[in-house]
C-alpha positions as a printed NumPy array, in Angstrom:
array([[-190.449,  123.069,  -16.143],
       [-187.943,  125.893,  -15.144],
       [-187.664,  129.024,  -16.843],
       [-185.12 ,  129.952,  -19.735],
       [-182.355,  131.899,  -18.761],
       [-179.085,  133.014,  -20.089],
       [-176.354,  131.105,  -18.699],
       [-172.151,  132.082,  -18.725],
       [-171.23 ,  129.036,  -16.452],
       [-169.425,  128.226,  -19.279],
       [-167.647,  125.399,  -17.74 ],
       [-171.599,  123.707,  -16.564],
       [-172.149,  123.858,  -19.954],
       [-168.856,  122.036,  -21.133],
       [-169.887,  119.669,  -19.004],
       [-173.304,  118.897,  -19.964],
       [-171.648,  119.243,  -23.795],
       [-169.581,  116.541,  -22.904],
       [-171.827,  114.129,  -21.238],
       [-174.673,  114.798,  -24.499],
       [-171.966,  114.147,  -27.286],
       [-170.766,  111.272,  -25.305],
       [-174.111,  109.58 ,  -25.122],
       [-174.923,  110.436,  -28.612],
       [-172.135,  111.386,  -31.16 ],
       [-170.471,  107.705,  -31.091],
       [-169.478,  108.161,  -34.734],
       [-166.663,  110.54 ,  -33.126],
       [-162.919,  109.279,  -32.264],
       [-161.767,  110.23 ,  -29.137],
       [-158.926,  112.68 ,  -30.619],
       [-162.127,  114.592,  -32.36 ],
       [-163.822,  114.527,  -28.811],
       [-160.461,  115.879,  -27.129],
       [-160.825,  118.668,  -30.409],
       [-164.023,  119.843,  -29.679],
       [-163.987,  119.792,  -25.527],
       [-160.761,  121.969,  -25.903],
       [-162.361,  124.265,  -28.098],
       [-165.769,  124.797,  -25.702],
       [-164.407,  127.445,  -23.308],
       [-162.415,  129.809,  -25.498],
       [-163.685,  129.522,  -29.014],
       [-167.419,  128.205,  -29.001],
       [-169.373,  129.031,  -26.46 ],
       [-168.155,  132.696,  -26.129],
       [-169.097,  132.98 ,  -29.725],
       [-173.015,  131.876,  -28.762],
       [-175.57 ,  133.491,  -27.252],
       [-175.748,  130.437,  -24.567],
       [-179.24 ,  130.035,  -22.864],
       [-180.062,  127.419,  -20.633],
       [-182.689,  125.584,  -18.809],
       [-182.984,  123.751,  -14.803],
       [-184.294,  120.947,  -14.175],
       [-186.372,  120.057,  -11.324],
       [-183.996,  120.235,   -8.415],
       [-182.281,  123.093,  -10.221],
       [-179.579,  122.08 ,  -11.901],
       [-178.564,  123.148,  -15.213],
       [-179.6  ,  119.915,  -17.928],
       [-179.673,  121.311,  -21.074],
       [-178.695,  124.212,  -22.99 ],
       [-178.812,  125.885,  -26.422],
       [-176.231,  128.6  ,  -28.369],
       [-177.732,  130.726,  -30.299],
       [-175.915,  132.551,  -33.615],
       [-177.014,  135.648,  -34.955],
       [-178.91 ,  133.875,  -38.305],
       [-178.969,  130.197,  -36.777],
       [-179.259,  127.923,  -33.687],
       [-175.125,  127.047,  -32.859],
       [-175.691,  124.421,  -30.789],
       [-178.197,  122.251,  -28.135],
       [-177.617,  119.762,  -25.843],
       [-179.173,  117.715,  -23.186],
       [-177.541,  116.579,  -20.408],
       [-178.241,  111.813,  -20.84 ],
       [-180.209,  112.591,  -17.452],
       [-182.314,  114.875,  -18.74 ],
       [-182.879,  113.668,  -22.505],
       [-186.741,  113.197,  -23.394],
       [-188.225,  115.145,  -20.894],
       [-189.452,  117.92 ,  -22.681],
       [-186.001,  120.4  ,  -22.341],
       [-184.665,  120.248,  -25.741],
       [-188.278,  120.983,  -27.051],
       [-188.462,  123.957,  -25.217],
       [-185.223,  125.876,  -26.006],
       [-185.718,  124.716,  -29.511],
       [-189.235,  126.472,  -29.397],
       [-187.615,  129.628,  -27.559],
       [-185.394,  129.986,  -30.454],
       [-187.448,  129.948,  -33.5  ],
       [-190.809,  131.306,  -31.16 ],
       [-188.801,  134.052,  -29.025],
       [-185.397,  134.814,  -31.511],
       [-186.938,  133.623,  -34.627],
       [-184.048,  131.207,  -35.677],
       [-184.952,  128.902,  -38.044],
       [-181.844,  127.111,  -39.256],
       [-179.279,  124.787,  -37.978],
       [-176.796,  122.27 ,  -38.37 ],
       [-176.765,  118.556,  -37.244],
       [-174.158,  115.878,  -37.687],
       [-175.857,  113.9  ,  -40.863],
       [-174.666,  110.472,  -38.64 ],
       [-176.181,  112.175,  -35.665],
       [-179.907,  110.312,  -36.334],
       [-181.673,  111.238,  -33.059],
       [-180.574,  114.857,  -33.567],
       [-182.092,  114.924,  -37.236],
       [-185.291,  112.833,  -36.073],
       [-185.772,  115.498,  -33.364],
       [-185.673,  118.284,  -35.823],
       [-187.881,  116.946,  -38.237],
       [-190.272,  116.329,  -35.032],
       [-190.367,  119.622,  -34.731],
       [-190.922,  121.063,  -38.558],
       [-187.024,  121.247,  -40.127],
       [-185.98 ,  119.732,  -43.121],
       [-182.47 ,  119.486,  -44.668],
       [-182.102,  122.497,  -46.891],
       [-178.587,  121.528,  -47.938],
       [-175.166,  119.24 ,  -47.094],
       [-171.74 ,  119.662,  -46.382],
       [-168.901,  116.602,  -46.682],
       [-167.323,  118.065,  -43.628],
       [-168.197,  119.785,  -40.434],
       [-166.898,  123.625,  -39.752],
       [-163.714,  122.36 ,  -38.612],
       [-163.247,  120.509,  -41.845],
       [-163.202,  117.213,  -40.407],
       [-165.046,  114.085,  -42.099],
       [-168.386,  114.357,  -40.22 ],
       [-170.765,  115.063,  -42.843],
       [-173.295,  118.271,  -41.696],
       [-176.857,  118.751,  -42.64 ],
       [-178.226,  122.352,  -42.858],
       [-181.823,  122.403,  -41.555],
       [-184.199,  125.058,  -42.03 ],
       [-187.688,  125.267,  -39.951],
       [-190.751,  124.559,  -42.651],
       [-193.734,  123.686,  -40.872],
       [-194.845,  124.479,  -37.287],
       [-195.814,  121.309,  -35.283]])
């Protein structure tokens, strides 16, 4: 596996956004989708710390933003999703940055079974996301090391 590195090809990482969410947010309408891909470029991912990881022909596959008290944000490009990329920016953040909180979608159930996987456990719950819109959030918080 490639190294870590931190990544501004902000519009590589829209794109690998969009692809993940696609293939696993399907509890979002397409006007919520069209919300949140507008939003990428000039209000989220500036606001990260984005880091991201190459896969074997070296192509940027996954990546994760990371928030001064909490992971913002990881996703895996479909292609790339259970091959071991997720697992290790999740580990770089709470090994290498010592984050140990984030938020998932609650309808999101891969997300929250990958979490748990790797020692989080919802800490708390919000009706709606940080847009206020009706997608339910789960606050995580690391608990065990795996």
């Amino acid at each position: 596996m490639t190294s870590i590195e931190p990544c501004r090809e902000y519009e590589t990482l829209r794109q690998i956004w969009l692809r993940s969410v696609t293939a696993t947010h399907r509890f979002l309408q397409k006007e919520d989708l069209d919300f949140y891909y507008g939003r990428m470029l000039q209000e989220y991912l500036p606001n990260v710390e984005p880091y991201a990881i190459r896969n074997k022909c070296g192509n940027l596959c996954a990546f994760i933003g990371l928030g001064k008290d909490m992971i913002e944000m990881l996703f895996v490009h479909p292609d790339a999703m259970g091959q071991g990329y997720g697992s290790a920016l999740l580990r770089f953040a709470t090994e290498e940055k010592g984050l140990t909180k984030v938020d998932v979608n609650e309808q999101n159930i891969r997300a929250l079974d990958f979490y748990r996987k790797h020692g989080f456990s919802v800490a708390g719950r919000s009706d709606t996301d940080g847009e206020g819109r009706p997608y339910p959030i789960l606050h995580l918080e690391l608990t065990a090391s795996i």
